[in-house]
C-alpha positions as CSV (number, residue, x, y, z in Angstrom):
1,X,-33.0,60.8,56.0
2,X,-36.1,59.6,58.0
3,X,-36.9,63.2,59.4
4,X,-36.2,64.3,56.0
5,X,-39.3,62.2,54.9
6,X,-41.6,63.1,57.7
7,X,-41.0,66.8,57.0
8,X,-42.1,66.0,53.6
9,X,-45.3,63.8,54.3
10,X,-46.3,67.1,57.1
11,X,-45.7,69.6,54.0
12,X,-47.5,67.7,51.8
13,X,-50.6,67.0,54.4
14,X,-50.5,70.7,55.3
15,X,-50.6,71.8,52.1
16,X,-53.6,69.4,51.0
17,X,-55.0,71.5,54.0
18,X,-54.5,74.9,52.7
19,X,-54.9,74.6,48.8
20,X,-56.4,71.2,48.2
21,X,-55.3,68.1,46.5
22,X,-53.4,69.4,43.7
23,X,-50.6,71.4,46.2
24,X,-50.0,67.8,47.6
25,X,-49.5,66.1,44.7
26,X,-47.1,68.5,44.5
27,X,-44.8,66.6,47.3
28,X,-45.6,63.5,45.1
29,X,-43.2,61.9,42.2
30,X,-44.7,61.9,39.0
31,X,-44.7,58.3,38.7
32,X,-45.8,57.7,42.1
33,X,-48.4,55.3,42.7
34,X,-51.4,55.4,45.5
35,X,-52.7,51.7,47.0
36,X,-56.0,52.3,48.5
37,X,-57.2,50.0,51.2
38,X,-57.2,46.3,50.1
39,X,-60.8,46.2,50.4
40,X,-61.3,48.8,48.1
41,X,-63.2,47.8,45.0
42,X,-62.1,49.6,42.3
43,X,-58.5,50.0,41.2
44,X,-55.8,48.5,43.7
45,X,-53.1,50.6,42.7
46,X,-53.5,54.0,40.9
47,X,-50.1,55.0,38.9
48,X,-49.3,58.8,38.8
49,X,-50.5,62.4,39.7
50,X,-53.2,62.3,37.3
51,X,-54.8,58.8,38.2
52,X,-54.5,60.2,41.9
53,X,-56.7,62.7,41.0
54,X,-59.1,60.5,39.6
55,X,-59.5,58.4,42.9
56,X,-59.8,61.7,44.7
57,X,-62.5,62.1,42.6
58,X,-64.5,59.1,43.3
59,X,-64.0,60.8,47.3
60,X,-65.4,64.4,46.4
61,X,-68.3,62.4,44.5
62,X,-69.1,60.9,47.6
63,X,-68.6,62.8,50.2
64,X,-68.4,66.3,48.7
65,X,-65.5,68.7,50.6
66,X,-64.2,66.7,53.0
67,X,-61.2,67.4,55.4
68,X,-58.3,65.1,56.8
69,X,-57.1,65.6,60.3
70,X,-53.7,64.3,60.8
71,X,-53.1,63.0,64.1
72,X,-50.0,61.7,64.1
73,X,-47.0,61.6,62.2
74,X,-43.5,59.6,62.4
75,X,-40.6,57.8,60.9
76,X,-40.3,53.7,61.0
77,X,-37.3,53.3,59.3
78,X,-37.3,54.9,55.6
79,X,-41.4,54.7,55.7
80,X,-43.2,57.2,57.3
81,X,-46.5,56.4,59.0
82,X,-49.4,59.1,59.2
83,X,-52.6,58.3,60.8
84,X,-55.0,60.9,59.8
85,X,-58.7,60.9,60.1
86,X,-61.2,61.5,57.3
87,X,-64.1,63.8,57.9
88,X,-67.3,64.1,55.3
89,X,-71.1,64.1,54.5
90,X,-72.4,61.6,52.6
91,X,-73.4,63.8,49.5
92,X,-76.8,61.5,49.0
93,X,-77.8,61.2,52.4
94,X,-76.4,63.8,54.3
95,X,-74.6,61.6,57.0
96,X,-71.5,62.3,58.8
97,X,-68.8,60.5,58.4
98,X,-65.4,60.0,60.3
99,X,-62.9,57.1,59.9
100,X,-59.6,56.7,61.0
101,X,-57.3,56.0,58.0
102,X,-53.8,55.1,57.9
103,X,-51.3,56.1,55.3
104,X,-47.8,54.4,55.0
105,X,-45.4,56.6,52.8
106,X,-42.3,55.2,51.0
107,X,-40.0,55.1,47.7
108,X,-39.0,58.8,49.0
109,X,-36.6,60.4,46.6
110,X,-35.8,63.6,45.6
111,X,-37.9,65.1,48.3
112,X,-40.7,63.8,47.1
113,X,-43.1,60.5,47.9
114,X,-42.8,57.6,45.7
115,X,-45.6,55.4,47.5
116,X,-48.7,55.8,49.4
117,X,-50.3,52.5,51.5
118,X,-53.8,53.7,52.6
119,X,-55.7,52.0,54.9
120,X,-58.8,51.8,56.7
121,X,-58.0,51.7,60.0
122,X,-55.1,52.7,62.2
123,X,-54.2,49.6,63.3
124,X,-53.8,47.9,59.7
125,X,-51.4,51.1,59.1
126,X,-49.4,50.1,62.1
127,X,-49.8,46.5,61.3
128,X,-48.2,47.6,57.9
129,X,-44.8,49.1,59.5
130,X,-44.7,46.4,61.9
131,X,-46.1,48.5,64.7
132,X,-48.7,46.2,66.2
133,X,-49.7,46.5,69.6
């Protein structure tokens, strides 16, 4: 079942690729929720497609089209943990931007993702999973 899951997070992350947010969401429940990086300020836990959307909002205002490299992909038991990189421009002031991010995928079912743990840094991902090093 674990490679199951990883096949769906690499869909999912190639299809964000290809056709943008919306295709992902796609690989997502319909009640699945998103945690953003505990030291994000806003909301700390955004429930469904739709309030997805409206964090990836709050991106694309920032940083206009921006891409996310995947780097690396694998199963830790029933979680799956991708460590991706996020590449942007500030839309105000024009600077570059690349941070390693961390996603931790769970509550798989159907095929689809139930639960996304983002975080700001690879090694709080692995942290997350158990994974320290």
């Amino acid at each position: 079942m674990s490679q199951e899951n990883v096949e769906v997070v690499r869909r999912a992350f190639e299809e964000y690729k290809h056709s943008g947010v919306e295709a992902m969401l796609e690989y997502a429940t319909p009640d699945c929720v998103f945690y953003p990086d505990p030291a994000w300020m806003e909301e700390q836990a955004y429930h469904g497609r739709d309030a997805f959307l409206a964090f990836n909002k709050t991106q694309t205002d920032a940083f206009g089209d921006f891409t996310v490299e995947v780097h690396e992909i694998r199963a830790v038991g029933e979680r799956v943990l991708a460590l991706t990189e996020f590449v942007g421009q500030s839309t105000g002031s024009g600077v570059p931007l690349r941070q390693r991010t961390g996603h931790v995928f769970s509550g798989f079912r159907d095929g689809m993702i139930g639960e996304d743990r983002s975080f700001l840094s690879w090694e709080a991902a692995r942290k997350a999973v158990g994974l320290e090093e």
